[in-house]
LONUVO-532224 format. One record per residue (C-alpha): residue number from 1; residue in three letters; x, y, z. Coordinates in nm, 4 decimals, always signed. Layout:
% residues N
[NUM, 'ALA', [X, Y, Z]] ...
This chain:
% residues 364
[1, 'UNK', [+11.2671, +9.9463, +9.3270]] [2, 'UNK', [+11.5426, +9.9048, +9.0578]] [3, 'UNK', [+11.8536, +9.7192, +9.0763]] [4, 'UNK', [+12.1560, +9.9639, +9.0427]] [5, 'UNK', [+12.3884, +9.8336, +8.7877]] [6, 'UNK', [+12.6740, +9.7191, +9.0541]] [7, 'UNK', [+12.8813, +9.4191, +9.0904]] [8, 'UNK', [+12.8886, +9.3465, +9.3954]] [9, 'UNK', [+12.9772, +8.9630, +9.4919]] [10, 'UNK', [+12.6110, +8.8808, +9.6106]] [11, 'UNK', [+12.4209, +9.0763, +9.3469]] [12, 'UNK', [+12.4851, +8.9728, +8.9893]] [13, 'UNK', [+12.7924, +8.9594, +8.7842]] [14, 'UNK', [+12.8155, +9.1740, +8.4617]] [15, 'UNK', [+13.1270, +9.0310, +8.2410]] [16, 'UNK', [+12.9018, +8.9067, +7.9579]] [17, 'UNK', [+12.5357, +9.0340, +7.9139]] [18, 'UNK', [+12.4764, +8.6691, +7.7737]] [19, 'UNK', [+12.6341, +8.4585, +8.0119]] [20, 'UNK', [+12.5330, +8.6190, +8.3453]] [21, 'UNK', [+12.5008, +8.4747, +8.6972]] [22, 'UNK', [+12.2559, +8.5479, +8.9528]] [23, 'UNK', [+12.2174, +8.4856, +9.3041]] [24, 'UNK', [+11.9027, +8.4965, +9.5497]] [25, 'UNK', [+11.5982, +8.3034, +9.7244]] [26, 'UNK', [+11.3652, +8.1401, +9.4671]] [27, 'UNK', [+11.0048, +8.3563, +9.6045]] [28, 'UNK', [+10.7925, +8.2481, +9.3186]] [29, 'UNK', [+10.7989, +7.9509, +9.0570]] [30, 'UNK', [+10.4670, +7.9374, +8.8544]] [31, 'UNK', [+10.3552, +7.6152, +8.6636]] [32, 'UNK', [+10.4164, +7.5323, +8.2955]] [33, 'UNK', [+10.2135, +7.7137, +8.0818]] [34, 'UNK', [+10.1286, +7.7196, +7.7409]] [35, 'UNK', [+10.1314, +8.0160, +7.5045]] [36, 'UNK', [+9.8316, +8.1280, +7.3684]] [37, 'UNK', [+9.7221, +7.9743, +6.9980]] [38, 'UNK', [+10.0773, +7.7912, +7.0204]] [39, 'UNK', [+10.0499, +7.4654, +7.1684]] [40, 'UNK', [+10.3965, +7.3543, +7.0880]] [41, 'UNK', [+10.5551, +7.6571, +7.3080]] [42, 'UNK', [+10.5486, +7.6607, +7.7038]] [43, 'UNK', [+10.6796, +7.8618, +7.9342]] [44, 'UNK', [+10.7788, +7.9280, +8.3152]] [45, 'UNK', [+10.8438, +8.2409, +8.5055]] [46, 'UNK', [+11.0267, +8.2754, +8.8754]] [47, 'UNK', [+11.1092, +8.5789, +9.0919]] [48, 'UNK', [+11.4012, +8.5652, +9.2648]] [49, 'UNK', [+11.4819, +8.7902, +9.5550]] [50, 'UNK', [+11.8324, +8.9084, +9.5817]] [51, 'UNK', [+12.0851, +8.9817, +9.8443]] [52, 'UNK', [+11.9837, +9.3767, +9.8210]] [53, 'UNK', [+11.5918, +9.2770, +9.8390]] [54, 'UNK', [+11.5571, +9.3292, +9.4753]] [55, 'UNK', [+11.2921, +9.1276, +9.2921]] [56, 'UNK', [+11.4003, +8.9993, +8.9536]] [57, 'UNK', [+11.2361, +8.7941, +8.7053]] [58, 'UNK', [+11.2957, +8.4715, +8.5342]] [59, 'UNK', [+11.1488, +8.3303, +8.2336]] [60, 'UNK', [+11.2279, +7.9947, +7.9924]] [61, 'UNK', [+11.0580, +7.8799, +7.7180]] [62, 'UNK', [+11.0514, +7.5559, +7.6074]] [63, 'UNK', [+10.9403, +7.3859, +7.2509]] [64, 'UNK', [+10.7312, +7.0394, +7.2261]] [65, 'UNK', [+10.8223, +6.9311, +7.6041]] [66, 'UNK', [+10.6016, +6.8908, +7.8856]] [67, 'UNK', [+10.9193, +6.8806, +8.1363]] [68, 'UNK', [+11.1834, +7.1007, +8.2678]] [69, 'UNK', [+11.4840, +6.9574, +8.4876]] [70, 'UNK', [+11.5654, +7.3111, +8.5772]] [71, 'UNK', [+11.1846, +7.3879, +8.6418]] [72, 'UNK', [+11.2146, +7.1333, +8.8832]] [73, 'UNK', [+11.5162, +7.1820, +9.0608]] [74, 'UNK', [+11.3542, +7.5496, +9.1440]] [75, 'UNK', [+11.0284, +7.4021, +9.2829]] [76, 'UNK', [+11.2598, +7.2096, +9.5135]] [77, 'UNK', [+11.4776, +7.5610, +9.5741]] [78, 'UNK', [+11.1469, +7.7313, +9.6506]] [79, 'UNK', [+10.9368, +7.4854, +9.8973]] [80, 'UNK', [+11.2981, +7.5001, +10.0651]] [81, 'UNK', [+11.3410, +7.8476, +10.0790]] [82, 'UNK', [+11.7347, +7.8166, +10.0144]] [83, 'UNK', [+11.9614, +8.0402, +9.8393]] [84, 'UNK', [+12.0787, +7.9011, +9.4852]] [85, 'UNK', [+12.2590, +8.0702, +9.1906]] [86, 'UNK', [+12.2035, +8.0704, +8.8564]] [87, 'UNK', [+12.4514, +8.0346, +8.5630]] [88, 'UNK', [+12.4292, +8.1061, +8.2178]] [89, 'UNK', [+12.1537, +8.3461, +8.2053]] [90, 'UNK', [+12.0755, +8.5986, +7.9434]] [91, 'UNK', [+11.9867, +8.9891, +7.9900]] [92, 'UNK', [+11.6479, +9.1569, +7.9264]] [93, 'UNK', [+11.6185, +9.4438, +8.1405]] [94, 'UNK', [+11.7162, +9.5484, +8.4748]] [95, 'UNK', [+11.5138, +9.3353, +8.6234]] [96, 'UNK', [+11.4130, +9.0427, +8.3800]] [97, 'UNK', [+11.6266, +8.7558, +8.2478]] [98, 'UNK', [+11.5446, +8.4475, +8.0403]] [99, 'UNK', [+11.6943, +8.1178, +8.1087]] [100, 'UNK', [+11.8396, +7.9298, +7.8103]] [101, 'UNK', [+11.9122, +7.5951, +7.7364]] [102, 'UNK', [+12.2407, +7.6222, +7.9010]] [103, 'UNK', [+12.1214, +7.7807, +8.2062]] [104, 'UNK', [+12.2276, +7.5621, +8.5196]] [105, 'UNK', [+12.1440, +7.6479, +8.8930]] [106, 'UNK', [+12.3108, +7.5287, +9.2134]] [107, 'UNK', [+12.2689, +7.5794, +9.5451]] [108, 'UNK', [+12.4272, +7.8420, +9.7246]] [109, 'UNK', [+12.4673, +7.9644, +10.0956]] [110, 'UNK', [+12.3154, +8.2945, +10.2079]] [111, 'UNK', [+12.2316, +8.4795, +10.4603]] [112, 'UNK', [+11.9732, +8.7047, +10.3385]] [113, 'UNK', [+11.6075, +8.6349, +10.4094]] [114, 'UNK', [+11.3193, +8.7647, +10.1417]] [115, 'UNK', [+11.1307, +9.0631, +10.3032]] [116, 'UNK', [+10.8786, +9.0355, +10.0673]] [117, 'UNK', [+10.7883, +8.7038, +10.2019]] [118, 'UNK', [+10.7496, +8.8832, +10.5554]] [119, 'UNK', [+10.4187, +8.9620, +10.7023]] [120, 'UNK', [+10.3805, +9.3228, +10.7945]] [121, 'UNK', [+10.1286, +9.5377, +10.9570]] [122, 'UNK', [+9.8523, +9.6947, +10.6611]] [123, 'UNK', [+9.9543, +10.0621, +10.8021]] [124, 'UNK', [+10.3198, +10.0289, +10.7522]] [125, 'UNK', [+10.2478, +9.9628, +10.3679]] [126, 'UNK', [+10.2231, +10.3617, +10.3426]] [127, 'UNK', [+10.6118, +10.3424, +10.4252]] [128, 'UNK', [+10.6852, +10.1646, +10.1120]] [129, 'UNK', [+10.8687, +10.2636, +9.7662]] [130, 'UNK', [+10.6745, +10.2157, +9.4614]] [131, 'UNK', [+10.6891, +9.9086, +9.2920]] [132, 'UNK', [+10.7910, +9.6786, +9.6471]] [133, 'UNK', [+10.6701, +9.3933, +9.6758]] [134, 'UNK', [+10.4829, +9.2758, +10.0278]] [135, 'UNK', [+10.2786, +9.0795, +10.2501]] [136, 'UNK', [+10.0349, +9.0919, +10.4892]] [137, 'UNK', [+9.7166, +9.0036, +10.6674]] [138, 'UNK', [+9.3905, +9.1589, +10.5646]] [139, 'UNK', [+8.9763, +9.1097, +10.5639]] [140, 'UNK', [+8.7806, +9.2144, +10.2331]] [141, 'UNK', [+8.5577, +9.4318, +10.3097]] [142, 'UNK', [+8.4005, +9.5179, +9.9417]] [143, 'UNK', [+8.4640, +9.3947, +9.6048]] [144, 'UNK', [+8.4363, +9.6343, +9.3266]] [145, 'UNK', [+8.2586, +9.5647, +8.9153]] [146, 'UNK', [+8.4217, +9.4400, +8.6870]] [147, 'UNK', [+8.6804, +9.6988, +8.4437]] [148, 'UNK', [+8.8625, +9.5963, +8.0925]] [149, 'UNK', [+9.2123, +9.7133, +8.0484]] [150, 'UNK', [+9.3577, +9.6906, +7.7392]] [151, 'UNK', [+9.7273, +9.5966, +7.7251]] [152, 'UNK', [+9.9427, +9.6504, +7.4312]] [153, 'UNK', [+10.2316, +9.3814, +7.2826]] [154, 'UNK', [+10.3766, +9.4307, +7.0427]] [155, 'UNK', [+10.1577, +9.3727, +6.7605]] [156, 'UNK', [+9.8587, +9.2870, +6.9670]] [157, 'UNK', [+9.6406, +9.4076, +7.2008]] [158, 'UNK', [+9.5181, +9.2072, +7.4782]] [159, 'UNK', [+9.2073, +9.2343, +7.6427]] [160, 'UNK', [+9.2088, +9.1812, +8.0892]] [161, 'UNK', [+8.9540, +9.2458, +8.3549]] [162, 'UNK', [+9.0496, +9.3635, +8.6665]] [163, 'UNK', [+8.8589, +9.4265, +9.0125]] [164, 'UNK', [+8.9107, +9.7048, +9.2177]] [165, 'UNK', [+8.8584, +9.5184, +9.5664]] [166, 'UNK', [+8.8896, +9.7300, +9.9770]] [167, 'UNK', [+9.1276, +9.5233, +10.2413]] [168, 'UNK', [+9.1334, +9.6547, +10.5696]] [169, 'UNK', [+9.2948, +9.5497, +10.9268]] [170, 'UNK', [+9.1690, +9.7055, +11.2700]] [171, 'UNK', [+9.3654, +10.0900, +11.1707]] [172, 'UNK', [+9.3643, +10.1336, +10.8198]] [173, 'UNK', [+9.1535, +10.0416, +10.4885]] [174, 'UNK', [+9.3631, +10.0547, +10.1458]] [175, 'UNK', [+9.1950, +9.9645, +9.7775]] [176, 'UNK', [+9.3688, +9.6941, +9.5980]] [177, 'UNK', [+9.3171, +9.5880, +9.2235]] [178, 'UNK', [+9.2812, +9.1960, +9.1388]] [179, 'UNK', [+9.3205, +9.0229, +8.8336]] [180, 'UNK', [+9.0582, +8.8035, +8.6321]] [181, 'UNK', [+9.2557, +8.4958, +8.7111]] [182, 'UNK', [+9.2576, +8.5728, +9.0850]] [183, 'UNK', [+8.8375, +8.6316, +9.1155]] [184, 'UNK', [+8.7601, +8.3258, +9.2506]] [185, 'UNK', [+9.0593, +8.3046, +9.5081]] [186, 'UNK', [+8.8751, +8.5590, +9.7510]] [187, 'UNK', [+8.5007, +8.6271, +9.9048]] [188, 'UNK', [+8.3902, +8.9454, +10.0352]] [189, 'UNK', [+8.3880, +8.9322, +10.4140]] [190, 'UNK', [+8.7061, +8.6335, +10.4335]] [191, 'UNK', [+9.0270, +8.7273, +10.5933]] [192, 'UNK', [+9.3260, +8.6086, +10.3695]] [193, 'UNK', [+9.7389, +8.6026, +10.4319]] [194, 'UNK', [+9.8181, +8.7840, +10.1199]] [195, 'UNK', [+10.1863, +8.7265, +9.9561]] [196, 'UNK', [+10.3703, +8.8891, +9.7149]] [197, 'UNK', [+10.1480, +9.1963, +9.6098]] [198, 'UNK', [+10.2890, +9.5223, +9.4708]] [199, 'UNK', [+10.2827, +9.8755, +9.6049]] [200, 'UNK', [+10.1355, +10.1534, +9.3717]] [201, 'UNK', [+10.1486, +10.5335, +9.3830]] [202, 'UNK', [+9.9679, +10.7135, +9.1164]] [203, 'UNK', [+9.8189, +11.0240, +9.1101]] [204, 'UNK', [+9.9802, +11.0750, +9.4719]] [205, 'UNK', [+9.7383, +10.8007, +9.5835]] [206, 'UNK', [+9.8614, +10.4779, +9.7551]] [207, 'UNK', [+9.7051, +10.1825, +9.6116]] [208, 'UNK', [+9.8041, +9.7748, +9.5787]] [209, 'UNK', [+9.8028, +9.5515, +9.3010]] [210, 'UNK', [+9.8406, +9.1760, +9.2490]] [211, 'UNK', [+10.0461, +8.9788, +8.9940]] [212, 'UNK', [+10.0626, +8.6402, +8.8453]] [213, 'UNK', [+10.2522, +8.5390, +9.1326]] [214, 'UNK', [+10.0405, +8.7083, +9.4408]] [215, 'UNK', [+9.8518, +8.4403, +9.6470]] [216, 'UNK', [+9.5717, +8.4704, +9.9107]] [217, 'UNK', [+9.5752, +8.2298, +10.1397]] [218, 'UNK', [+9.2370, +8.2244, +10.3806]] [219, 'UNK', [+9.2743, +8.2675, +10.7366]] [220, 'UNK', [+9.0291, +8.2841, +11.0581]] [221, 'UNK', [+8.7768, +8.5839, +11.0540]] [222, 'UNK', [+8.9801, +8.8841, +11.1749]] [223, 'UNK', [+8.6783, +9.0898, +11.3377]] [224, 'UNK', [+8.5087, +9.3644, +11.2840]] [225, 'UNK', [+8.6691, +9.5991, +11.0893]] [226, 'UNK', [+8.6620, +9.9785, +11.2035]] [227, 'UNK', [+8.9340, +10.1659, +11.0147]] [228, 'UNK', [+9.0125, +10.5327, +11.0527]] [229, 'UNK', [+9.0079, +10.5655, +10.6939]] [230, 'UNK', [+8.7662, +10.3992, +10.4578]] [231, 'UNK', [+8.8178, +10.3713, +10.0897]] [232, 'UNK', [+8.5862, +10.4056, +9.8283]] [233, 'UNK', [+8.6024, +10.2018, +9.5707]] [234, 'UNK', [+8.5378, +10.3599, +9.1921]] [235, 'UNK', [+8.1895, +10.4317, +9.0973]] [236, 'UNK', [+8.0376, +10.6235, +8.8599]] [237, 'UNK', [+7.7882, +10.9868, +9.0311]] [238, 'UNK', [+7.5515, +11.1530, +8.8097]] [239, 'UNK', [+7.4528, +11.5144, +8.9298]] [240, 'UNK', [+7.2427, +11.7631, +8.7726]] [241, 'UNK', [+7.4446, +12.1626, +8.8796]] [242, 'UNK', [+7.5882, +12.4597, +8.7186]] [243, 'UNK', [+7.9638, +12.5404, +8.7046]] [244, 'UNK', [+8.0474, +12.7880, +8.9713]] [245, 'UNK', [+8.4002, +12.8697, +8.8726]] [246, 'UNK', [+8.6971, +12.7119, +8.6421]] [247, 'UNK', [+9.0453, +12.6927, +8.7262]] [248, 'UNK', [+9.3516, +12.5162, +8.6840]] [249, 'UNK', [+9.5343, +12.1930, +8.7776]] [250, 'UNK', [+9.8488, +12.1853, +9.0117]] [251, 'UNK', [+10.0180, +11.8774, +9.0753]] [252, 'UNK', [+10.1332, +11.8261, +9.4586]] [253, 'UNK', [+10.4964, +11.7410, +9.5305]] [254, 'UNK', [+10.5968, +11.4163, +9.5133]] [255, 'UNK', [+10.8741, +11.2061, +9.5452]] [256, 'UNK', [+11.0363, +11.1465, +9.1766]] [257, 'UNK', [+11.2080, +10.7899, +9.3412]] [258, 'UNK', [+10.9314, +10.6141, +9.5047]] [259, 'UNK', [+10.6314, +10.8845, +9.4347]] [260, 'UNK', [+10.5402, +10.9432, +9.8055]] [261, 'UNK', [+10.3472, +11.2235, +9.9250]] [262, 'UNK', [+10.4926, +11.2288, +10.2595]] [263, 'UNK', [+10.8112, +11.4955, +10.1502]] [264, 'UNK', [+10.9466, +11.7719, +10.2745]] [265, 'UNK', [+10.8762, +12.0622, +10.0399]] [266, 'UNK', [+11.0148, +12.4001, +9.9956]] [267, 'UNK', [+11.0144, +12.6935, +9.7257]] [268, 'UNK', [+11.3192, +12.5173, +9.5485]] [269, 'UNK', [+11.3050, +12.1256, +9.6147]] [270, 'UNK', [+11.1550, +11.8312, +9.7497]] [271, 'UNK', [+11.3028, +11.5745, +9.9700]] [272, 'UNK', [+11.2114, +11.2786, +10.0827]] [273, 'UNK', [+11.3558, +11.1270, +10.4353]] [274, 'UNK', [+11.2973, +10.7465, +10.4101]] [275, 'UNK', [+11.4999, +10.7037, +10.0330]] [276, 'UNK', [+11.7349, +11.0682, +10.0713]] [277, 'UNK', [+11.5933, +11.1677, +9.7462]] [278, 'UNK', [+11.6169, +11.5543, +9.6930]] [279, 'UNK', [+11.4534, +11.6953, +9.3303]] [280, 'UNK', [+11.4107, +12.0669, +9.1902]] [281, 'UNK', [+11.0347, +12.1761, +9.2846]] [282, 'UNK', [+10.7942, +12.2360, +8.9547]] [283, 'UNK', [+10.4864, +12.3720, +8.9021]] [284, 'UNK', [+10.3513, +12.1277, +8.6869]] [285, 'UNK', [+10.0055, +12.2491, +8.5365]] [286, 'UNK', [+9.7929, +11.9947, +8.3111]] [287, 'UNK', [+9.7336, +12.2406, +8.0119]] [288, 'UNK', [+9.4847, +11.9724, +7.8622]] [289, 'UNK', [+9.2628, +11.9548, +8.1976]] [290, 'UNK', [+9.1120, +12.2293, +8.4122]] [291, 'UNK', [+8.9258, +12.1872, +8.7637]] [292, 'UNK', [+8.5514, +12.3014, +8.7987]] [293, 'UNK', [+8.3342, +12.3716, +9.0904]] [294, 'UNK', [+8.0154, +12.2425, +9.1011]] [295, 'UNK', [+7.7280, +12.2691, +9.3839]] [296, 'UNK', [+7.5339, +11.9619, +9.4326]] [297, 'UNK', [+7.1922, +11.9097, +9.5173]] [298, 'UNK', [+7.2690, +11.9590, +9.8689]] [299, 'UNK', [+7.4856, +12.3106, +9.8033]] [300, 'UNK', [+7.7932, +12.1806, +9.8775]] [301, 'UNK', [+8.0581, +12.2200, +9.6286]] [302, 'UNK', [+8.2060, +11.9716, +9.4726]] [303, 'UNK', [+8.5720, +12.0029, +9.2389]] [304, 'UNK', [+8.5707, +11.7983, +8.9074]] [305, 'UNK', [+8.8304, +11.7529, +8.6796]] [306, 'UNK', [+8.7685, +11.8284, +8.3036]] [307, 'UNK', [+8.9339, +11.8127, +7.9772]] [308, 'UNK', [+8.9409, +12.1350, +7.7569]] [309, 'UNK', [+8.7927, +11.9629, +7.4919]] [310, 'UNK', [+8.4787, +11.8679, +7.6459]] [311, 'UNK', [+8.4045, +12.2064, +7.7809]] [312, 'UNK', [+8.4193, +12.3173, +7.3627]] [313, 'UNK', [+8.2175, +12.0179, +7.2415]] [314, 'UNK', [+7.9613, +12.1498, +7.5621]] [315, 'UNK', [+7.9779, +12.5131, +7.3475]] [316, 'UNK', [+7.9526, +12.4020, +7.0214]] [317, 'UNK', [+7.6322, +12.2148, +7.1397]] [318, 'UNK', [+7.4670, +12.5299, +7.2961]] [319, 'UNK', [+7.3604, +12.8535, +7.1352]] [320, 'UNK', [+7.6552, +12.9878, +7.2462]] [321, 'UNK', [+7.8964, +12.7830, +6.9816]] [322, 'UNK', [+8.0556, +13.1380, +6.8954]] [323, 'UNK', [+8.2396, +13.0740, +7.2387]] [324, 'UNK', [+8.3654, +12.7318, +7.1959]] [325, 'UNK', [+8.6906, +12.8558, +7.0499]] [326, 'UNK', [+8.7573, +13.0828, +7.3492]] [327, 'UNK', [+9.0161, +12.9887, +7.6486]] [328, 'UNK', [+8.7840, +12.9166, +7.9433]] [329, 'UNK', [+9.0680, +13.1068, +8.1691]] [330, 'UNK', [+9.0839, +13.4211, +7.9629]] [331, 'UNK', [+8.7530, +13.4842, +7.8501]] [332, 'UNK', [+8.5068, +13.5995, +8.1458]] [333, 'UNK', [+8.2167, +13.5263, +7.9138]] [334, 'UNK', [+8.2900, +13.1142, +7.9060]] [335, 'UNK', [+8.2203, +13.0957, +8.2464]] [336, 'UNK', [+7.9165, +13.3365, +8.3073]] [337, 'UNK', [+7.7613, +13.1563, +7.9902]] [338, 'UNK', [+7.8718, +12.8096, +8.1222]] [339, 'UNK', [+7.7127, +12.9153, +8.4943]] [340, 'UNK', [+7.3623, +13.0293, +8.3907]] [341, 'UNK', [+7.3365, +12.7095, +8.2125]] [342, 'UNK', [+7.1656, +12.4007, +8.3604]] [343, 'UNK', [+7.4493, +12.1166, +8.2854]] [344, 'UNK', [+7.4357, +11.7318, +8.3610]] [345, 'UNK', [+7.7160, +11.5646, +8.4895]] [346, 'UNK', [+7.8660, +11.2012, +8.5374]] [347, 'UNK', [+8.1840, +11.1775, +8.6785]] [348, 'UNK', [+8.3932, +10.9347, +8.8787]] [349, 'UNK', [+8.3876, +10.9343, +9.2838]] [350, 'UNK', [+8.7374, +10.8250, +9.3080]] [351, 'UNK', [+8.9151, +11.0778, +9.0338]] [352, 'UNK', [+8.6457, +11.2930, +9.0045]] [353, 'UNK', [+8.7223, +11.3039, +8.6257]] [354, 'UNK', [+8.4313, +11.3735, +8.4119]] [355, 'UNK', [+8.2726, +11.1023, +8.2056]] [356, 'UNK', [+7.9996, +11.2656, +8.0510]] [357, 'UNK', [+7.8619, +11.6231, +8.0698]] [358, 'UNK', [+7.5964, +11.7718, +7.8576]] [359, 'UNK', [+7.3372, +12.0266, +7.8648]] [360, 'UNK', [+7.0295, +11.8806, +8.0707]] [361, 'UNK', [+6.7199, +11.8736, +7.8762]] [362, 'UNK', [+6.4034, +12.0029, +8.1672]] [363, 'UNK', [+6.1530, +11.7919, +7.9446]] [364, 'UNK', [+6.2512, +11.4751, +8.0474]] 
């Protein structure tokens, strides 16, 4: 959730974008750490939860020291749990600030407590907006392979791995993604008091993500685990079929605030109860994708989702390349070629995006 751009005494005063003040409850303080390839830099981040449960972040960086008075004073701030403001502060984004060398911090009385902090029920995480931050108790039930993601700054491109891992508690299972940092904080079958891990809607689908800041903190077994939903965790299915029919892509209603699926939807709009957010309906149609039905070994049909591309590299491959520059969806001939041919597939049992199709060889 984003900070609106108010003034409000217990939010965040705007006179000078370079000399602002915040106010909140210190939630995270990490250690000093040193940049990568400069060992002269370090740095320190902190999230600070304001008055209107907003999660901001704090950064300073600091040249040839090992020390930070104002580091310190924040561990204290944080293993106390007390309100403090800070002074002197300059503007990033919404929610990110950096701390300079004037920045000072004091404490200061509120009344607000951080319901991020809060331990809530695994069901009720459904409820939330995207990007809110939470807690709760949960066994891990299955940890997923390991997957690179490639993030982009500026210049450079850096290179994480990630873990898609399945919490559950007694009603409800939800998949989670982990960090490379955080692999040996958990074991498959251990029940943990998780803090501080984001919400995620994508795609319509509810998932939860750690950050630098999330920690797991291992608790007594919580049982058996018998949840009305399970989760599967990505994987890749190879099946050998033949394309039954090709159509297109319609993305489901959503909620443009916090992306839920649970709205109310009519011809003209969409609204959403929990945030009051009302938006125009569209029809939005991938024109680079299309959805195919496939029968699998056991006749049951099965809907993938393919790029147009592929399907014309699949042509261009056959004997039937003459077709590979014809729309799928207006020429009949696409799909009665594509359907009396013998196709192999790989695609992935979460997305059900294709990885790989080609035309399968009966020799081998």
């Amino acid at each position: 959730m984003k900070r609106a751009n108010t003034t409000n005494e217990n939010s965040i005063s705007i006179n000078n974008k370079c000399n602002l003040s915040v106010e909140g409850v210190v939630v995270a303080i990490s250690n000093m750490t040193h940049k990568q390839n400069q060992r002269t830099t370090s740095f320190w981040t902190a999230l600070l939860c304001q008055s209107d449960q907003n999660i901001i972040r704090i950064t300073k960086y600091l040249s040839c020291k090992r020390k930070c008075t104002l580091h310190e004073k924040l561990v204290e701030f944080y293993n106390k749990q007390d309100g403090c403001q800070f002074n002197k502060l300059k503007f990033n984004t919404d929610d990110s600030y950096t701390a300079t060398a004037e920045t000072t911090v004091a404490a200061k009385q509120l009344s607000m407590k951080p319901t991020c902090l809060e331990v809530i029920p695994l069901d009720q995480i459904g409820s939330k907006c995207d990007g809110e931050y939470v807690s709760f108790l949960a066994k891990i039930l299955e940890i997923g392979s390991d997957e690179s993601v490639v993030f982009s700054n500026a210049e450079k491109q850096v290179l994480k791995l990630k873990r898609a891992i399945l919490v559950a508690a007694k009603t409800c299972s939800i998949s989670m993604n982990i960090w490379q940092d955080q692999f040996d904080l958990i074991k498959q079958n251990s029940s943990y008091k998780i803090k501080l891990a984001k919400v995620k809607f994508f795609n319509n689908e509810l998932s939860i993500t750690t950050i630098t800041s999330t920690t797991f903190e291992e608790i007594n077994d919580m049982g058996d685990m018998q949840s009305s939903e399970i989760v599967e965790l990505d994987h890749d299915i190879h099946i050998t079929s033949n394309i039954v029919s090709i159509g297109l892509i319609e993305q489901k209603p959503i909620c443009s605030k916090c992306f839920s699926k649970e709205v109310e939807a009519t011809e003209r709009s969409v609204k959403r109860k929990r945030c009051k957010t009302r938006c125009i309906t569209k029809n939005d149609v991938q024109d680079n994708r299309l959805k195919l039905t496939m029968n699998t070994s056991d006749d049951e049909p099965v809907e993938l989702i393919i790029e147009k591309e592929k399907i014309k590299e699949l042509l261009e491959q056959s004997i039937y390349n003459h077709l590979s520059q014809e729309d799928p969806l207006e020429n009949e001939s696409v799909l009665l070629t594509l359907s009396s041919i013998n196709l192999s597939i790989t695609y992935n049992s979460k997305n059900k995006n294709i990885i790989n199709i080609e035309i399968y060889d009966t020799q081998h």
